[in-house]
N, C-alpha and C positions, 0 to 999 in steps of 0.2 A: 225709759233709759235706752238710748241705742245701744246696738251690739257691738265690741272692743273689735271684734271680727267680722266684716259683713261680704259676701261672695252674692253678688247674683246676675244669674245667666252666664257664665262666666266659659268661655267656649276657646278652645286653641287647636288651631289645623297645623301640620306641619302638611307641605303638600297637601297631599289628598288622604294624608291620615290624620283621622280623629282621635285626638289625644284627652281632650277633655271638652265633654259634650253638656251644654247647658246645664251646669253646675251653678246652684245656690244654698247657702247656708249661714248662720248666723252663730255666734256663742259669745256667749256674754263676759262680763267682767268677771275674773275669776274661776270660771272653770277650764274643765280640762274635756278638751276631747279627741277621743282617738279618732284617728284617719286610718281605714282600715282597706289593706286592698292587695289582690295580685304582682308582682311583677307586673308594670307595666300599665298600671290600672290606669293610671296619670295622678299620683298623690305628687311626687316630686314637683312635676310640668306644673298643679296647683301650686304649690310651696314657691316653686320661684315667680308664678304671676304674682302671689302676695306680696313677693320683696322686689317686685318691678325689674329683676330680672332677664325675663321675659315679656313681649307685649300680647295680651290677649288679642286674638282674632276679633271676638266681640265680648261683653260682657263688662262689666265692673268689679274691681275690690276696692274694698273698705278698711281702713285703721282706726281704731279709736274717732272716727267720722271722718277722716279726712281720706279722700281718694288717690289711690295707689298710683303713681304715673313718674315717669322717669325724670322729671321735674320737681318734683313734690320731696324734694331731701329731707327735710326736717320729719318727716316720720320715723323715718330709720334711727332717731336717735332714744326712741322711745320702742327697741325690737330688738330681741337676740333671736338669733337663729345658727339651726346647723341644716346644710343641704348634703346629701350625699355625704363625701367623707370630709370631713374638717379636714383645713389645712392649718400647717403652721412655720415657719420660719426654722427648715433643719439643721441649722448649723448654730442655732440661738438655742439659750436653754428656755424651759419650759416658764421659769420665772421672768425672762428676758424678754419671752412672746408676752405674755402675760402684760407686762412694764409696755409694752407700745400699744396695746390695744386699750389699756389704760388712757395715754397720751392722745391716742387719736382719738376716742372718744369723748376727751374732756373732762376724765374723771377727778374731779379736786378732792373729795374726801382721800384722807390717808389711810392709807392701810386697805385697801380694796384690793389689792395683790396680794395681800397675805390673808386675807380671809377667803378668798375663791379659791384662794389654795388648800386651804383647810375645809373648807366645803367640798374639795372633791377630792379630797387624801391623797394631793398630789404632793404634799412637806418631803418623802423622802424622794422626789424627782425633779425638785425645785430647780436643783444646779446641772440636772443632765439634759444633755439637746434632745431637741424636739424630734432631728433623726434617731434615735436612738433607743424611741419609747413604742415600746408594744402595741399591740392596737387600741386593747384596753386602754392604757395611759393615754395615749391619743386622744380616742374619744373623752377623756376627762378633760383634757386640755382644752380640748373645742369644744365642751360644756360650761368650763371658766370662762370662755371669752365668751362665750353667750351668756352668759349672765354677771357679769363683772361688773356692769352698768346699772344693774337692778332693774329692765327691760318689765314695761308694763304687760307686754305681750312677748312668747317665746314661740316658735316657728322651730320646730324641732323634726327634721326625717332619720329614722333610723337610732334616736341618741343613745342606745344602748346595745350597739354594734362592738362585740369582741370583749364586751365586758362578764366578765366572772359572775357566778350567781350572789354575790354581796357584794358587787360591784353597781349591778340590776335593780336589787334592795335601794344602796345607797340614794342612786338615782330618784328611784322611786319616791323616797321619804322626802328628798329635796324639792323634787316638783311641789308634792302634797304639800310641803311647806309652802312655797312659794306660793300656792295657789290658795288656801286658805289662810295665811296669816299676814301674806303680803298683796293680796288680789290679782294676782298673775294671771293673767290668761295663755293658755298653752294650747297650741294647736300639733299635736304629738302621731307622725304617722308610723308605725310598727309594726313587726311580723309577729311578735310576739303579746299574743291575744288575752290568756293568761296574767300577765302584768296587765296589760293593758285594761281587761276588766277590774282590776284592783283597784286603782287610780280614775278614771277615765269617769268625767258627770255624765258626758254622752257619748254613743260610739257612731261613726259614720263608716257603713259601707258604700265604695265607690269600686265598679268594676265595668273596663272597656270605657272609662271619661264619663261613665254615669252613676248618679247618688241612686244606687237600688234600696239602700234600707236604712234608715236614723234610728236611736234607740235609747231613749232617758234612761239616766241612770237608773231610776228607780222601777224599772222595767228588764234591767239586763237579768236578774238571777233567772226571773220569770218565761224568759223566751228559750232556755235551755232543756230539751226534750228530757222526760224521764222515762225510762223502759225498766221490767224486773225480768232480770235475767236468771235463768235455772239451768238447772244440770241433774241428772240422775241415770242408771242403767240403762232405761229403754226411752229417750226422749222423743221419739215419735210416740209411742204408746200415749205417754203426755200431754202432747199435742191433741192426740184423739178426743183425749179427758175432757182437757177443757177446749177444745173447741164444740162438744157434747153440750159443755155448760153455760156454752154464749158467749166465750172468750176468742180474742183473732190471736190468738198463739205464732208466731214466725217460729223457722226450724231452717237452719241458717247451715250450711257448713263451709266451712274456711279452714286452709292446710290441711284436710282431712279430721278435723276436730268440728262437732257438728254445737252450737249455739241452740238455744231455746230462749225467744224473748217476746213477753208479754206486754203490749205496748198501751192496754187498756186501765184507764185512769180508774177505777174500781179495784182490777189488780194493782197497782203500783200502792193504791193510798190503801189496800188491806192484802199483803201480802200472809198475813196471817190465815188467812180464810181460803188462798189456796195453797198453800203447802198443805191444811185441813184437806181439802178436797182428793188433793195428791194421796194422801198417806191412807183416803178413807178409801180409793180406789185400788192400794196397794202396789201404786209407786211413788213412794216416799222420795223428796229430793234430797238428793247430795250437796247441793251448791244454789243458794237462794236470795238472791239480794238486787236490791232498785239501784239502778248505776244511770247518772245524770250525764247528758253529753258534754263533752269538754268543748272548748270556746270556738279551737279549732275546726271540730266536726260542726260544729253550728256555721261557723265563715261558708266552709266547704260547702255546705246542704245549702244557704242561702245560694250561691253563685250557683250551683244546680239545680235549683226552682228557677232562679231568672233564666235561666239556659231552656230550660225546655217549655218557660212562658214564651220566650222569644222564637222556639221554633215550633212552638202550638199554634 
């Protein structure tokens, strides 16, 4: 089965800066995957070569197999997307935008305006303009017209820009809909990593217009560092202990509050055995527990391995 999604070598100069450097990647019918990246990384500059947008310097994209090119119209009837900040018609209400992007679309089923509305809990902003709506509501608005058509593939940057945390939620449960009970494929670029791992079959890091690191779903809890971290009166003493007892103990201080964290898979999977060792040597900790990295310090750490592979 080919991929709903297919990028390869996929390359764009502005001048003499590289925006997106031989980029390839594939995702299949029905999943979801994050595009994960700096400021600047070139997720967007991607997102809009997919909707022909823009023309790549070299490279190919791919739709449901048919090749992305400013000619090639008939894809886009089978695409939603959001770039940057959705636009919408500010003097129209949100039901009125709604009603033309229906028409231009071609949507004959009835009632597809009143149901993207109710998919994105716009019912009490149906009748107010489009100027008039929060950022939140916005963003809803420009998630209804990306999917108002029931778009085989969604092309999404940002979709959860100014939205509330059950706003986020909503979102969230909508995709996973979409994507498991109607085989959507989504291509979802975010800052928000956290969600992102929630949802997301695979994650793609892209940084500086390059794919530094891909990662299956079934591999994400897995790549997330664990350390046990301690505390007690004399943490250097600590340290002495176990690094006596063939542990690599860090002794960290930050704001003037000193850290102690034990990053050895031994300690982390039998913290039991050293708080024992602690209390036999008589200092007992205060503060004892294995703390997993959050998605964010994982982003962070990767882009600082490639940083210093690239100036090793």
């Amino acid at each position: 089965m080919k991929p709903t999604i297919f990028i390869t070598n996929l390359t764009k100069y502005y001048g003499k800066f590289l925006a997106v450097d031989n980029l390839s990647l594939a995702v299949k019918k029905g999943e979801i995957l994050g595009f994960v990246g700096l400021n600047g990384a070139g997720k967007t500059t991607t997102i809009k070569m997919l909707l022909g947008l823009i023309a790549p310097t070299a490279g190919e994209c791919f739709l449901l197999g048919k090749k992305v090119s400013a000619g090639n119209t008939r894809i886009w009837r089978d695409v939603g997307y959001i770039v940057e900040k959705p636009y919408a018609y500010p003097e129209l209400t949100v039901k009125e935008n709604l009603e033309i992007v229906s028409k231009l679309r071609g949507i004959k089923a009835r009632g597809a305006v009143d149901r993207v509305i109710k998919e994105l809990n716009l019912a009490d902003h149906a009748s107010k303009k489009a100027g008039h709506l929060s950022e939140g509501n916005n963003q809803r608005l420009g998630l209804a017209k990306a999917i108002i058509h029931r778009p085989a593939i969604l092309l999404l940057d940002e979709p959860t820009n100014g939205l509330d945390p059950a706003g986020v939620v909503q979102v969230r449960q909508l995709l996973l809909d979409l994507a498991v009970n109607f085989s959507v494929t989504v291509l979802l670029s975010s800052h928000q990593l956290d969600e992102l791992s929630r949802i997301a079959t695979n994650l793609v890091i892209i940084h500086e217009g390059k794919l530094i690191k891909q990662i299956e779903g079934k591999e994400l809890e897995g790549k997330l560092k664990k350390t046990l971290v301690l505390d007690g009166k004399n943490p250097a003493a600590m340290q002495s202990i176990l690094c006596e007892a063939g542990y690599s103990p860090r002794l960290l201080k930050n704001n003037h509050e000193t850290e102690l964290t034990v990053p050895d898979e031994m300690a982390i999977n039998n913290p039991d055995r050293i708080a024992a060792l602690l209390v036999k040597a008589g200092h007992s900790p205060t503060f004892l527990k294995v703390e997993q990295e959050s998605w964010e310090k994982y982003f962070l750490r990767i882009i600082a391995e490639t940083g210093m592979e690239k100036n090793g």
